[in-house]
CHARMM internal coordinates of N, CA and C (Angstrom, degrees):
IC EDIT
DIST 1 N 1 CA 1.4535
DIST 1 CA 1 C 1.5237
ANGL 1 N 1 CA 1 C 108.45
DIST 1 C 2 N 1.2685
ANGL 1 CA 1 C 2 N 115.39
DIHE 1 N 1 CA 1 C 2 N 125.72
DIST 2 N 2 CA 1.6770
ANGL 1 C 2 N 2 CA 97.90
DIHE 1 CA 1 C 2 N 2 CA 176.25
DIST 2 CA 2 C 1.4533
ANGL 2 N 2 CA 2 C 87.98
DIHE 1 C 2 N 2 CA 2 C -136.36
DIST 2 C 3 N 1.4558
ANGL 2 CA 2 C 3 N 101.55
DIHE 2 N 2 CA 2 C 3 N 159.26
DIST 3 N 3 CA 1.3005
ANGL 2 C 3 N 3 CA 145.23
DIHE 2 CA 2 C 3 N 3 CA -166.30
DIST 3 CA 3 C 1.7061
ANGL 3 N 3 CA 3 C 128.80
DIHE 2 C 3 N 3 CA 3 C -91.49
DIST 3 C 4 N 0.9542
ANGL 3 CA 3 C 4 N 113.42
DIHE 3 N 3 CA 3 C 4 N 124.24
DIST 4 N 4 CA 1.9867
ANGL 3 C 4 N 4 CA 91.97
DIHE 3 CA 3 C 4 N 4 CA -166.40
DIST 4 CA 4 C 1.7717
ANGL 4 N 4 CA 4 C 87.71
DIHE 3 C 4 N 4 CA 4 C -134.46
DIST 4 C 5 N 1.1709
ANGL 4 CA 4 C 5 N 82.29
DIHE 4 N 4 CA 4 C 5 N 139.51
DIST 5 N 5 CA 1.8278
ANGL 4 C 5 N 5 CA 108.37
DIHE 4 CA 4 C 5 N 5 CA -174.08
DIST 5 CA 5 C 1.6222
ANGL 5 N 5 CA 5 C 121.75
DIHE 4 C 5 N 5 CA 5 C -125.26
DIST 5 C 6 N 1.5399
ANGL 5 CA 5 C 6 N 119.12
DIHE 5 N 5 CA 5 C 6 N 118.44
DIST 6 N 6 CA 1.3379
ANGL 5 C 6 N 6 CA 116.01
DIHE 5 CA 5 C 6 N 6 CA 166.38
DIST 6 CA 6 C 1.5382
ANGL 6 N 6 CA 6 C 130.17
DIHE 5 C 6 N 6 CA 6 C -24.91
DIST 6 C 7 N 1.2774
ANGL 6 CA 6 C 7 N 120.89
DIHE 6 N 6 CA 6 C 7 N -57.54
DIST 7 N 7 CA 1.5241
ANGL 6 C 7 N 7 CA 140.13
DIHE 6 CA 6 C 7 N 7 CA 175.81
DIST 7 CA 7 C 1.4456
ANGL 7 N 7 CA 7 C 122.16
DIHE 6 C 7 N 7 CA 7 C -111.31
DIST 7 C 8 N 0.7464
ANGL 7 CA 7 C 8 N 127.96
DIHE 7 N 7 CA 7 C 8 N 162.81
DIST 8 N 8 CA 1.4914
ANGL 7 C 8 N 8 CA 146.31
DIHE 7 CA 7 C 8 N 8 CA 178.01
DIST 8 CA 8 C 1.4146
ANGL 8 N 8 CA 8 C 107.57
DIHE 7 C 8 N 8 CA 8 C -131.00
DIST 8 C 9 N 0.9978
ANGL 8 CA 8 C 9 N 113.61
DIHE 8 N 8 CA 8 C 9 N 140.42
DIST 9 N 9 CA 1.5862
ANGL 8 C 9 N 9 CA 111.49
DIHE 8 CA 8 C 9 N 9 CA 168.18
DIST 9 CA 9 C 1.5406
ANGL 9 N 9 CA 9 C 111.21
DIHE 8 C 9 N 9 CA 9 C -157.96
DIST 9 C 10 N 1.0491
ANGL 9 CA 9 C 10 N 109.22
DIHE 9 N 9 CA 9 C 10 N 127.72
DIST 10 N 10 CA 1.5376
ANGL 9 C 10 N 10 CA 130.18
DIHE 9 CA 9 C 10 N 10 CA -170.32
DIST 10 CA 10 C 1.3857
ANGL 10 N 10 CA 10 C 117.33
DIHE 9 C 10 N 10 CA 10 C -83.97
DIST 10 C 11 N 1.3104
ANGL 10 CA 10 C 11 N 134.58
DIHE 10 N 10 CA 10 C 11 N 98.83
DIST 11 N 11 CA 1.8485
ANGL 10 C 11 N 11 CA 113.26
DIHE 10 CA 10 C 11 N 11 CA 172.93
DIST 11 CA 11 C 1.2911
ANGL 11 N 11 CA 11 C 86.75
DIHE 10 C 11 N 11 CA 11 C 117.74
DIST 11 C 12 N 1.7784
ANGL 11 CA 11 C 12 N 112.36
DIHE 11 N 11 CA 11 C 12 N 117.08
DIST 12 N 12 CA 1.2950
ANGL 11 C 12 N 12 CA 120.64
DIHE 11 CA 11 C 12 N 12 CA 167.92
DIST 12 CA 12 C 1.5833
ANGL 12 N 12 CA 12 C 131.20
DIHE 11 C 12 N 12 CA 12 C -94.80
DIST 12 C 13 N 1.8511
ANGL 12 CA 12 C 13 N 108.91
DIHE 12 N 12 CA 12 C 13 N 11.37
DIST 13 N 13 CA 1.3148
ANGL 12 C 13 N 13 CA 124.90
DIHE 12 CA 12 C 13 N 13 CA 158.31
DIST 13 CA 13 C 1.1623
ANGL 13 N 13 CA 13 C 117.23
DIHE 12 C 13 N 13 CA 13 C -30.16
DIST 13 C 14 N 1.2016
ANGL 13 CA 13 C 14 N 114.23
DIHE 13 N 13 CA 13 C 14 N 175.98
DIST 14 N 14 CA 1.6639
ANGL 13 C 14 N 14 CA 128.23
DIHE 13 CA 13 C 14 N 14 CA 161.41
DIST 14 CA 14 C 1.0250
ANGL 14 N 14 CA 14 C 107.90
DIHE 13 C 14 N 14 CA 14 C -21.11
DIST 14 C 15 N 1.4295
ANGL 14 CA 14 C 15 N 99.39
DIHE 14 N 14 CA 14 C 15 N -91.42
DIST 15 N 15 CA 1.6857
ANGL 14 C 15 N 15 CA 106.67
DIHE 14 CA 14 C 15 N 15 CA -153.76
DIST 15 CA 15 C 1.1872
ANGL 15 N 15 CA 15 C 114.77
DIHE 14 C 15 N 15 CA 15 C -91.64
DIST 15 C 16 N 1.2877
ANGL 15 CA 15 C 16 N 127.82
DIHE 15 N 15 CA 15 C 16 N 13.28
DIST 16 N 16 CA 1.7118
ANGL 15 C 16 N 16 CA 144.43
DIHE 15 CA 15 C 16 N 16 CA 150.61
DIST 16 CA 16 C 1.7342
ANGL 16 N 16 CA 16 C 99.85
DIHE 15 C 16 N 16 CA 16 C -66.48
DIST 16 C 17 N 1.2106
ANGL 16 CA 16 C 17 N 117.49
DIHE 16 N 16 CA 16 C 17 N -38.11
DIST 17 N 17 CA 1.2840
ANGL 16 C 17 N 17 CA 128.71
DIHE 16 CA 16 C 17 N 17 CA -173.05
DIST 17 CA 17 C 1.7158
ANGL 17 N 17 CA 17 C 104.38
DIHE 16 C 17 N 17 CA 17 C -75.11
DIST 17 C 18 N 1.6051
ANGL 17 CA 17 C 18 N 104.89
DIHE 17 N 17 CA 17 C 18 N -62.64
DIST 18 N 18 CA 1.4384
ANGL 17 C 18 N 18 CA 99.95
DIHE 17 CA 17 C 18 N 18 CA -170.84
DIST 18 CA 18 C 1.4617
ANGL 18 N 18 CA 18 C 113.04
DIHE 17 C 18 N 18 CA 18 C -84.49
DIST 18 C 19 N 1.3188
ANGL 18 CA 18 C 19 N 136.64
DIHE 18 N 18 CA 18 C 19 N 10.15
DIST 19 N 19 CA 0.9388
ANGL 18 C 19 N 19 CA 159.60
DIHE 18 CA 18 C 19 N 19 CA -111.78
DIST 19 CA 19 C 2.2286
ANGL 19 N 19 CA 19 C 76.89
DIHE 18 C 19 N 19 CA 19 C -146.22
DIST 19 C 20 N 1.1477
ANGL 19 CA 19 C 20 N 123.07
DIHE 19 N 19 CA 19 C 20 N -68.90
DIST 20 N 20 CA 1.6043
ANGL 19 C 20 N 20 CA 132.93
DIHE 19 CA 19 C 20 N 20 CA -177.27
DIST 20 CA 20 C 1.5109
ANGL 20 N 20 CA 20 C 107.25
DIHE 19 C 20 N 20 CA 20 C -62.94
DIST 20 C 21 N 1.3789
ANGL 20 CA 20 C 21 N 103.42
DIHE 20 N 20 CA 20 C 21 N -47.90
DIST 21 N 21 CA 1.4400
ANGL 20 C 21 N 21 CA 86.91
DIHE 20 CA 20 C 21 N 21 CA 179.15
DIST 21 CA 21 C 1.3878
ANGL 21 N 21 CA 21 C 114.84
DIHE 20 C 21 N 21 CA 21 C -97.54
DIST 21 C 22 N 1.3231
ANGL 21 CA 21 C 22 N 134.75
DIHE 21 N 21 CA 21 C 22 N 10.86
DIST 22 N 22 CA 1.5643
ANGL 21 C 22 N 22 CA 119.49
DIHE 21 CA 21 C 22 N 22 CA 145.11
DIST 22 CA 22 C 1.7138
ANGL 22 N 22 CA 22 C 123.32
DIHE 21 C 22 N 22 CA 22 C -67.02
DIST 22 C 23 N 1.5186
ANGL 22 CA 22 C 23 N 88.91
DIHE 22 N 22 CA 22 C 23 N -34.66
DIST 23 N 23 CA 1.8527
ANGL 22 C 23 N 23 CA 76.79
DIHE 22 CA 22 C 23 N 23 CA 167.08
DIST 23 CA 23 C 1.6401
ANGL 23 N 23 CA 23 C 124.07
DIHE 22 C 23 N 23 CA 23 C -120.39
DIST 23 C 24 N 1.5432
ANGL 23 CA 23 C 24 N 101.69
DIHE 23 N 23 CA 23 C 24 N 47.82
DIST 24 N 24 CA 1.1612
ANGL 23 C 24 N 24 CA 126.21
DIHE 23 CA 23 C 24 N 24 CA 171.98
DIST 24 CA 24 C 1.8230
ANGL 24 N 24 CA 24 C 83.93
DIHE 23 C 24 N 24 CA 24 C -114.87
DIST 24 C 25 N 1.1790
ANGL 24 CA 24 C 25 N 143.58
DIHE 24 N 24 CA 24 C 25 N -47.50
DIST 25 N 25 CA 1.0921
ANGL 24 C 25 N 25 CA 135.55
DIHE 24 CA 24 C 25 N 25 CA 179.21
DIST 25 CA 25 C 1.7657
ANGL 25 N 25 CA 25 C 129.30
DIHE 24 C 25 N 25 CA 25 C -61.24
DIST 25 C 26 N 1.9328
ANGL 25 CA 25 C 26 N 86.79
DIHE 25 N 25 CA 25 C 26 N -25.51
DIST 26 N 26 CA 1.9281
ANGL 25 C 26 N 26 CA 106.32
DIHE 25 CA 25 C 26 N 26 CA 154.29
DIST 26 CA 26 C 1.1932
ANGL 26 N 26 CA 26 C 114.93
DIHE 25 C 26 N 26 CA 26 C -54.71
DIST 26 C 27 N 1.5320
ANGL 26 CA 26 C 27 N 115.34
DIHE 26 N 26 CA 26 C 27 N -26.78
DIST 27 N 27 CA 1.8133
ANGL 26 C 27 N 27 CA 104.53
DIHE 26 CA 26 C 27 N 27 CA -159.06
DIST 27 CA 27 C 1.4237
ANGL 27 N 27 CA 27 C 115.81
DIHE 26 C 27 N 27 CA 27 C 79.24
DIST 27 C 28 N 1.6992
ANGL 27 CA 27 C 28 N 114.23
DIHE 27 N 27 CA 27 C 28 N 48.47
DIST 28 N 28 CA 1.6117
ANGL 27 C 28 N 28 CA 130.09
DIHE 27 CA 27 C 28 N 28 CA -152.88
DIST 28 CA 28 C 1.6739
ANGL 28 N 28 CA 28 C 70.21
DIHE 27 C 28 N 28 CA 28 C -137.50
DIST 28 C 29 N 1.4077
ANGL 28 CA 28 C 29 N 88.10
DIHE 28 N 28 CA 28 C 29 N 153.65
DIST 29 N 29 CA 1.2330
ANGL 28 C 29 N 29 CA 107.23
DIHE 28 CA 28 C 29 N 29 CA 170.61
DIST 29 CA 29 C 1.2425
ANGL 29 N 29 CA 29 C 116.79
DIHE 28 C 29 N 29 CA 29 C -99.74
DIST 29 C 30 N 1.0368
ANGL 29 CA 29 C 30 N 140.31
DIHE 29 N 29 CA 29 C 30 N 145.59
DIST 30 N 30 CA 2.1211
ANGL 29 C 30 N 30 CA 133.07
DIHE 29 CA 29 C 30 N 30 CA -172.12
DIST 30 CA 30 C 0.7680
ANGL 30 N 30 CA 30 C 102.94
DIHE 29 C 30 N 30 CA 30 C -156.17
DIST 30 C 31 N 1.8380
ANGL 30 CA 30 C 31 N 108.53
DIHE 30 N 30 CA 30 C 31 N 138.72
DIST 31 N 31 CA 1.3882
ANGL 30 C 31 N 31 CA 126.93
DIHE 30 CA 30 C 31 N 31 CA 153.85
DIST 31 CA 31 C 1.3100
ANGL 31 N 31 CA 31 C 117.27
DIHE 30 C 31 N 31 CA 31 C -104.92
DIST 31 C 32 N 1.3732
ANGL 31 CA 31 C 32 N 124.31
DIHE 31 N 31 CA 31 C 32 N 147.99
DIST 32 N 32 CA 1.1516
ANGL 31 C 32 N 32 CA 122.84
DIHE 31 CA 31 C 32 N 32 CA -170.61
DIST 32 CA 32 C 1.1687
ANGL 32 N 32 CA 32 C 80.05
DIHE 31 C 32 N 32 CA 32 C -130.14
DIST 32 C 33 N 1.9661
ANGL 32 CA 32 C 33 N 108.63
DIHE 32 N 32 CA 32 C 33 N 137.45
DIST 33 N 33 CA 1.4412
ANGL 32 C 33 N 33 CA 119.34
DIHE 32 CA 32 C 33 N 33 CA -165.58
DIST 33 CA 33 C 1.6655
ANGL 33 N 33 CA 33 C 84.31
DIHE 32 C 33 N 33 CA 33 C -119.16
DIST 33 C 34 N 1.1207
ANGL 33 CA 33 C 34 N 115.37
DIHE 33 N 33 CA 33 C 34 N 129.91
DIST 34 N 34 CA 1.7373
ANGL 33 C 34 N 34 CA 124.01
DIHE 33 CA 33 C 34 N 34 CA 147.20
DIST 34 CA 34 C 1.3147
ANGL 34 N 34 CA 34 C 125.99
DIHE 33 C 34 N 34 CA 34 C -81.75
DIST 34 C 35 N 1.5388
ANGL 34 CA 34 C 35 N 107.55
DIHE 34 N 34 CA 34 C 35 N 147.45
DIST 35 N 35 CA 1.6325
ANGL 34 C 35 N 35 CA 104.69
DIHE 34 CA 34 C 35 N 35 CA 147.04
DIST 35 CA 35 C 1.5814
ANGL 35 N 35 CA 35 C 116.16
DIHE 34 C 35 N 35 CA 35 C -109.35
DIST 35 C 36 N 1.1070
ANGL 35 CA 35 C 36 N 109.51
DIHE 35 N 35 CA 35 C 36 N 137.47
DIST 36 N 36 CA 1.5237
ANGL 35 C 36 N 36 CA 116.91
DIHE 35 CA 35 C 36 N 36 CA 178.92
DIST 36 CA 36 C 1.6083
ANGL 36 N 36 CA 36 C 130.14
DIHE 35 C 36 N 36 CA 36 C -37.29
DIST 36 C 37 N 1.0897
ANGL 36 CA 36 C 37 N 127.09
DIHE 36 N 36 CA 36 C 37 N 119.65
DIST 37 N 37 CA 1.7690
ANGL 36 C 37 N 37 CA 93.15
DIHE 36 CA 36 C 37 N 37 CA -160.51
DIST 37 CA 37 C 1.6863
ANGL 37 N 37 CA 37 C 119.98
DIHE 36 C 37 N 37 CA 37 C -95.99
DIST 37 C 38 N 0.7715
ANGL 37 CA 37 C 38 N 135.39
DIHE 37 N 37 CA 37 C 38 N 121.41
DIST 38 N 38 CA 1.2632
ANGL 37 C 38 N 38 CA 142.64
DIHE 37 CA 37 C 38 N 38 CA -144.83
DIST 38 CA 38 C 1.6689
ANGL 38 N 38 CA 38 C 95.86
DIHE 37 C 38 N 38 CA 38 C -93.98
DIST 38 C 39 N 1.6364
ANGL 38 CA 38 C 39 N 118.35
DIHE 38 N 38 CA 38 C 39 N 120.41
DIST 39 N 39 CA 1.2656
ANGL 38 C 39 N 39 CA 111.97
DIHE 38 CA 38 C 39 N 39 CA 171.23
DIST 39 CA 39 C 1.5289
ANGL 39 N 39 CA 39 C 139.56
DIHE 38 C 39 N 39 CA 39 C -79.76
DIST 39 C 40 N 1.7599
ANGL 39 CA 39 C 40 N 129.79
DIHE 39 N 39 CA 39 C 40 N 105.19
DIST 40 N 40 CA 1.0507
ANGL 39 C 40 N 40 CA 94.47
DIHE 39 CA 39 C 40 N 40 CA -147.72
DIST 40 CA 40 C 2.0030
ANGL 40 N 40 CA 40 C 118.07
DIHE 39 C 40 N 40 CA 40 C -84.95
DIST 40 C 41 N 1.5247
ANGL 40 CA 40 C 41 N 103.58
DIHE 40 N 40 CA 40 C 41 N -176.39
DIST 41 N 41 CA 1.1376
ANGL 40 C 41 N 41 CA 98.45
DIHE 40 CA 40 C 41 N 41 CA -167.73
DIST 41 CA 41 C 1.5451
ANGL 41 N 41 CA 41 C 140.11
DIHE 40 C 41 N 41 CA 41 C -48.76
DIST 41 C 42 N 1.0274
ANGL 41 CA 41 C 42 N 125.32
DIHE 41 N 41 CA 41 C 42 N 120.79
DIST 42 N 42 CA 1.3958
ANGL 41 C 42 N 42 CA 125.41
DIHE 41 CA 41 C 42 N 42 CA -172.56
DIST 42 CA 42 C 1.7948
ANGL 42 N 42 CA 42 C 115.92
DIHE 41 C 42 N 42 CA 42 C 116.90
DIST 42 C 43 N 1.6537
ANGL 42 CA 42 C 43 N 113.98
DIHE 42 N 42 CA 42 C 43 N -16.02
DIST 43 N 43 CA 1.1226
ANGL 42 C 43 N 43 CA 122.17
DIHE 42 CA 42 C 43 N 43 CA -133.13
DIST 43 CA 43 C 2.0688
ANGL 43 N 43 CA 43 C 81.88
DIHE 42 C 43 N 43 CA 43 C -130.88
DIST 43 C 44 N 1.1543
ANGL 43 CA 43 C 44 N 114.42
DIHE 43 N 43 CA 43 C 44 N 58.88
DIST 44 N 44 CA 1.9854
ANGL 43 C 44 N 44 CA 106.95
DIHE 43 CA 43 C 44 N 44 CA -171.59
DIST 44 CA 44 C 1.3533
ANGL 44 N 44 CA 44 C 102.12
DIHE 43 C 44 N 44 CA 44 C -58.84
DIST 44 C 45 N 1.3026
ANGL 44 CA 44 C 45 N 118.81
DIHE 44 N 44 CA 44 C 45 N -24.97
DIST 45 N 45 CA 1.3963
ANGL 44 C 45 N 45 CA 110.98
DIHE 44 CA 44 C 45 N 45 CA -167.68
DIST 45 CA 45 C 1.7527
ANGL 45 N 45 CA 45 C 110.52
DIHE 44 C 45 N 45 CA 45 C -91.98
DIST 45 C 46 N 1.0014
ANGL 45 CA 45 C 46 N 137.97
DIHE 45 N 45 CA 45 C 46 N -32.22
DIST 46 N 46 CA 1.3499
ANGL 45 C 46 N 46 CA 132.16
DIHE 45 CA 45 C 46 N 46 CA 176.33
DIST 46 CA 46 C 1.2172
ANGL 46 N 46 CA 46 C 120.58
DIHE 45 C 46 N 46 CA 46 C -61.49
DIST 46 C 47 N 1.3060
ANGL 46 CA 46 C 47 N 140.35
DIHE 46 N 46 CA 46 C 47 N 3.16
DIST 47 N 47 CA 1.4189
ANGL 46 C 47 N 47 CA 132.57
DIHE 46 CA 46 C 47 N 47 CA 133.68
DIST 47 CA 47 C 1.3184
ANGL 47 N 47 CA 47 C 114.78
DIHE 46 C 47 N 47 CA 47 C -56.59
DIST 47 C 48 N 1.3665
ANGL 47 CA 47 C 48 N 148.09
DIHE 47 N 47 CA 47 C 48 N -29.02
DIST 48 N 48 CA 1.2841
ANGL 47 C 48 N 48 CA 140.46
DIHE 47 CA 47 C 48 N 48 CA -136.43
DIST 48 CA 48 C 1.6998
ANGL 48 N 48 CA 48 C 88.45
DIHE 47 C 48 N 48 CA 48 C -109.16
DIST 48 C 49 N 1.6330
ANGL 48 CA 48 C 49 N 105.29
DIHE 48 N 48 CA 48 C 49 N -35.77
DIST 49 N 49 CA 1.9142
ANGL 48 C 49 N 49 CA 109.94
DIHE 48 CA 48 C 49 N 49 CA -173.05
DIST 49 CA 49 C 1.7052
ANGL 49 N 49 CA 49 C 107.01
DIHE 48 C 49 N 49 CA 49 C -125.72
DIST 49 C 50 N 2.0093
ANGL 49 CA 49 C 50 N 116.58
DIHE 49 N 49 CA 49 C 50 N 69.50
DIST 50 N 50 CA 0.8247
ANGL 49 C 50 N 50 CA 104.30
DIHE 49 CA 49 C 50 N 50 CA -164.12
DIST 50 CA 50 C 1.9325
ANGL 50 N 50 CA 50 C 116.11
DIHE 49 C 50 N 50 CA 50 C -65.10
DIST 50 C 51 N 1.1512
ANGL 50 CA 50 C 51 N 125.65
DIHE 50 N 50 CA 50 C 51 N 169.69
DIST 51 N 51 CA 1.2245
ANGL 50 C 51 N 51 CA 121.08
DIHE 50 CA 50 C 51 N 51 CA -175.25
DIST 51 CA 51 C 1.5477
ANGL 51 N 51 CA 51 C 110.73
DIHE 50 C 51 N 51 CA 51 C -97.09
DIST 51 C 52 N 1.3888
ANGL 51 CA 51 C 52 N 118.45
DIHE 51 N 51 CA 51 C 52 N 117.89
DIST 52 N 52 CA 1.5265
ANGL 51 C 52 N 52 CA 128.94
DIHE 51 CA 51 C 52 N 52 CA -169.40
DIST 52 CA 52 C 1.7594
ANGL 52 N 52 CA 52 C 122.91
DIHE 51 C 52 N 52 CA 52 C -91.68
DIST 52 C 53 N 1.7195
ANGL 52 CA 52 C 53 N 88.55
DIHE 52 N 52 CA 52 C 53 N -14.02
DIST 53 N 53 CA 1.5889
ANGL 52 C 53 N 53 CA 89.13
DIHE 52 CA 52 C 53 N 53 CA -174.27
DIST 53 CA 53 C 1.2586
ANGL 53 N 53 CA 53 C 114.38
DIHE 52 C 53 N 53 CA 53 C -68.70
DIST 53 C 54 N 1.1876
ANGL 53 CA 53 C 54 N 134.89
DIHE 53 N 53 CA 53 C 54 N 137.09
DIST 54 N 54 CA 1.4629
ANGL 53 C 54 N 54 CA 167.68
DIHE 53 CA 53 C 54 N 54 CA 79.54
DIST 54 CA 54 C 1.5376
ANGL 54 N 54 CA 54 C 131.37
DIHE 53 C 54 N 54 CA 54 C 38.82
END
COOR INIT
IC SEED 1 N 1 CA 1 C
IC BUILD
């Protein structure tokens, strides 16, 4: 089954974020694409709570 979407949007930052739901609020269809977040060394837990601030 595949899926077809108005927008694409790349980058789950901020405004990748607020950026989906303004035109999820159009009645647009959106994908919000991630990248996986890779924890760096020393740090096991910061993959699990990546950091979003801006």
């Amino acid at each position: 089954m595949s899926k077809s979407f108005d927008v694409c949007i790349r980058g789950d930052g901020v405004v990748g974020r607020a950026l989906a739901l303004l035109l999820a609020r159009e009645r647009l269809r959106v994908a919000l694409v991630t990248q996986p977040h890779s924890a760096p060394t020393g740090q096991p837990d910061a993959a699990a709570h990546p950091d979003v601030r801006a």
